[in-house]
N, C-alpha and C positions, 0 to 999 in steps of 0.2 A: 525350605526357604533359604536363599542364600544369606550370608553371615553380612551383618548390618555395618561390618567396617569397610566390604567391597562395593558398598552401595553407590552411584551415585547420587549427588545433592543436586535439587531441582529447586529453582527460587521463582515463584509465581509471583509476577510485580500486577496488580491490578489496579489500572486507570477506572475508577470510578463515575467517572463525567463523560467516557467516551460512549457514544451513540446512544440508544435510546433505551435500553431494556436495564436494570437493574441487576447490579454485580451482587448482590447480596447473597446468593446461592451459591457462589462460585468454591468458597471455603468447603461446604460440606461437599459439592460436588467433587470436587481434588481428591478430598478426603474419600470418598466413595469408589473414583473408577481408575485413581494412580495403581499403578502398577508397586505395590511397595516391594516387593522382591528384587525390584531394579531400583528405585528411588526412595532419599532419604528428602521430604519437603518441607520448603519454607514458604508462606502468605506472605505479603506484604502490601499493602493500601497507598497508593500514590497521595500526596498529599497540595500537590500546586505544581506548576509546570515545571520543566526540567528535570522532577525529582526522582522520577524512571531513570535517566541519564544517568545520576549520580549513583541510584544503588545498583544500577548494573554495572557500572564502572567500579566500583567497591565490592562486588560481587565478584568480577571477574579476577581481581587482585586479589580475594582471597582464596582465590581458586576452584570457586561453585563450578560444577561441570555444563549446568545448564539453569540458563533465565528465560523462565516466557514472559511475552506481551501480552496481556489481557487486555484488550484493546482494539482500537484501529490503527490505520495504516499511520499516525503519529507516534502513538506509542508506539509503534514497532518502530519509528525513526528514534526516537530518543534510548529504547534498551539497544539498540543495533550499534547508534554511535557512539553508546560506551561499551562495546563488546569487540570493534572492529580489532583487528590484527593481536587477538587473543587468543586461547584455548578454550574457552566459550562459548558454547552452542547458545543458540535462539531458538527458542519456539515461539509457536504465537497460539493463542486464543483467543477466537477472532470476535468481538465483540464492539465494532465500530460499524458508523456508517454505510462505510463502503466495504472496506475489509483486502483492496488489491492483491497486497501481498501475499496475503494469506489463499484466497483466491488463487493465485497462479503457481503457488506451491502443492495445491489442492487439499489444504486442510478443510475439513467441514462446518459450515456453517452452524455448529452444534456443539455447545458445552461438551456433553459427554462423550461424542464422535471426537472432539478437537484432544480431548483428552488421549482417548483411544487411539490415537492416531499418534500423538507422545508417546505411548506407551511403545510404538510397533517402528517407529523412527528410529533413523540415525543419524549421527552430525556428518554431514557433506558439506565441503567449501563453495560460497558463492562468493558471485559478483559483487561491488555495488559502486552507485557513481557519486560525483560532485558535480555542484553547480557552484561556480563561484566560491569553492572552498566548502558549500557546504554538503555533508555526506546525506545521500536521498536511497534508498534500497528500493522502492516501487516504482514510482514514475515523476518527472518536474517538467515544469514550463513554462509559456508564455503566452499571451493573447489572451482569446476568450476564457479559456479553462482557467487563466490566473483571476482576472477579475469575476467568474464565478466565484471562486473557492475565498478570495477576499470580501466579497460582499455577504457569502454564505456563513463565515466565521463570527462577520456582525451581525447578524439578523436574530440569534440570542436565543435558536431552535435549532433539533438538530432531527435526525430522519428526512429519508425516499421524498417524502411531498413537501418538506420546507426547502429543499435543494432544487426539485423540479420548480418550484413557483421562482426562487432566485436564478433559475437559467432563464425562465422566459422570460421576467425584467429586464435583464441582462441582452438577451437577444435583439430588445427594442430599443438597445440604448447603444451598442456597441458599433463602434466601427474598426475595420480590421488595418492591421499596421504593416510597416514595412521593415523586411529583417535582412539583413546582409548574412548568407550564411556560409561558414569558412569551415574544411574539414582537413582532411592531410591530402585530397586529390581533387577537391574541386572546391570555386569560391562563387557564390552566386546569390543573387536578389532575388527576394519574394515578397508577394505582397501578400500575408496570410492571415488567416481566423485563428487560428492555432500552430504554434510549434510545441511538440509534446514529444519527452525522450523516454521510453521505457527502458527500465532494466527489465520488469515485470511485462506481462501483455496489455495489462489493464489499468485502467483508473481505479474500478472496482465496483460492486454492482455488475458484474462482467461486461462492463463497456471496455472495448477492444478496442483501445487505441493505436495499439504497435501491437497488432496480435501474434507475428510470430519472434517474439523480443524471447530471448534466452538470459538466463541469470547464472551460463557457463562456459558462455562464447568469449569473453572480453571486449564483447561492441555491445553500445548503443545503440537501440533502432529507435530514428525518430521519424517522424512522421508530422510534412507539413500539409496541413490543411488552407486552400484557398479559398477567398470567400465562393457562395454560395447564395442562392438566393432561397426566397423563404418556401416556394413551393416545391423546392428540390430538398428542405429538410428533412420529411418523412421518409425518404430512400438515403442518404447521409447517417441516419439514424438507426436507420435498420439493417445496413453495414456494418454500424458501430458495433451492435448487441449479437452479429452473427455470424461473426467472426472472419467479415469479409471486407474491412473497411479500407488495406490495401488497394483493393480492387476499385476504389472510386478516382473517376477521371480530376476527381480533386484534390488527389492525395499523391503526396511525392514521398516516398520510402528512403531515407538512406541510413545505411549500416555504417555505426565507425566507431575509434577508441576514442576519440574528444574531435570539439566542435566549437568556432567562436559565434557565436551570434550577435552584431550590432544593430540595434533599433535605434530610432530618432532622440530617442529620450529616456528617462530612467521610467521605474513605473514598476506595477507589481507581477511577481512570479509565484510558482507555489513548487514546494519538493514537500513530496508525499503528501500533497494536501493539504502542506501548515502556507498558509499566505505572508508575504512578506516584499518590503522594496528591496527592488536590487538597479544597482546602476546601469546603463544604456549596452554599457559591454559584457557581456553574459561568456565565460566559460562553462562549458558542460565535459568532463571525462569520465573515462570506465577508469576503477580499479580491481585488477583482476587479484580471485580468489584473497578477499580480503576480508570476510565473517563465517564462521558455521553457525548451519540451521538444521535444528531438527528438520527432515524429510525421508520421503518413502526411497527404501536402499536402492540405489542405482539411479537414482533421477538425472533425468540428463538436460535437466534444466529449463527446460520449455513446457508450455501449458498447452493441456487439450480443452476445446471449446466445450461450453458445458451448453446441452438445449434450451432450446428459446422458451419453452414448459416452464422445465426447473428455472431456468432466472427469474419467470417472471414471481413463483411462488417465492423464491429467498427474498426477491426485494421485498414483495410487499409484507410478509412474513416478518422480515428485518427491520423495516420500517415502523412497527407496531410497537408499542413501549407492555411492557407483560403486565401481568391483569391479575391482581391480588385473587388469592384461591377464595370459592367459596366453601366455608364448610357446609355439609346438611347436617339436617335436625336428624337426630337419631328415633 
């Protein structure tokens, strides 16, 4: 075993509120499939919002080699923007509704896999962007996908089927807007359902928004969606999850390092999922190679589509809240 002074220090931040299953295993699990011959580990239990931020940012200033997210694609926004333009690797554990990030790095949907996958990683430089100043590592936007993700935030449940029920509300109620969109080679008006910029492919759930988005390119792929009418949703849909959403006569691709977007009016956006207002004039930019993330060695930054099978088992899987053991009678 190697000598515990060459160890790296691993500091596991675990959001306890994120998605639906119960973090309570998580301590003995660390404890059972870390690698301790490579890492010296720290727990730690989030305690109200922002406070991942802060201990990864105190983390990183004391020099921990690596902080996961236990969590979803929030918490890995909040450990990331205290980790950026450090010597701080991320990992994540993915443990949120959607899980993007994590997803398109292709950690596994699985404590002890997600672990394992820690264990067999190395820190690699990624992307990540801003909208508006604020720093996003998976995907942010505008349109429909914002007033989901706002409406979904209050509805005061979280899992697969309270998210599907607040999209089809959503769907009856929504009318789509109009965005001026400005890059460094072209400046043009659309009238769209969605604007959506990935540094990641996915929302998560593997909906493939920007499915061939790299997080080592230094651009943003965004992808504007037009509206659509409602019996052309099911083919929109099944795009989205199969990794061919490019290819819709409704979808406009373009690749770039920043982007202005002017809409009519202020109104809400979401970066990585957390909902929020933001003003009528929206900046979106890449910042190249500005966090490490634990990842499998040589990744070149882009995600391979996982089968229409396995997605549908992770969601529904992931959507389920875990089930107190039985014991038997002896």
């Amino acid at each position: 075993m190697a000598d515990s002074a060459k160890k790296l220090i691993i500091q596991f931040l675990v959001n306890p509120k994120s998605g639906v299953s119960s973090k309570k295993r998580i301590p003995q699990m660390v404890e059972r499939y870390i690698d301790r011959s490579k890492y010296d580990f720290e727990i730690i239990y989030t305690q109200y919002a922002g406070h991942a931020y802060e201990l990864a940012k105190e983390a990183a200033e004391r020099g921990v080699d690596v902080v996961v997210a236990v969590g979803g694609d929030g918490t890995v926004n909040e450990v990331g923007r205290g980790l950026v333009h450090t010597n701080t690797a991320m990992g994540v554990i993915p443990c949120g509704s959607g899980n993007g990030f994590a997803r398109h790095l292709g950690i596994p949907i699985s404590v002890k896999r997600s672990i394992e996958f820690i264990n067999n990683a190395e820190p690699l430089v990624i992307d990540y962007g801003k909208l508006n100043g604020h720093p996003f590592f998976c995907s942010c936007g505008m349109g429909f996908d914002a007033r989901v993700s706002d409406d979904f935030a209050k509805c005061g449940s979280r899992g697969l089927l309270s998210y599907v029920k607040t999209t089809l509300v959503d769907w009856v109620k929504y009318k789509p807007e109009t965005y001026v969109v400005e890059t460094p080679h072209f400046k043009k008006e659309f009238k769209a359902f969605v604007v959506a910029c990935g540094n990641a492919s996915q929302y998560g759930n593997n909906a493939y928004i920007t499915p061939f988005a790299s997080m080592r390119d230094g651009m943003i792929t965004v992808s504007v969606l037009s509206p659509f009418s409602t019996v052309e949703m099911p083919l929109v849909a099944t795009k989205l999850f199969r990794h061919t959403f490019d290819n819709s006569s409704h979808v406009t691709t373009i690749a770039t390092s920043w982007m202005r977007v002017t809409r009519t009016a202020p109104g809400p956006v979401h970066y990585d999922g957390e909902p929020c207002e933001m003003d009528a004039e929206l900046v979106v930019e890449m910042v190249p190679d500005g966090i490490k993330v634990l990842a499998v060695p040589g990744w070149d930054g882009t995600c391979a589509p996982v089968p229409l099978y396995r997605q549908l088992y992770e969601m529904f899987a992931g959507s389920l809240p875990s089930l107190p053991k039985v014991r038997r009678r002896k």
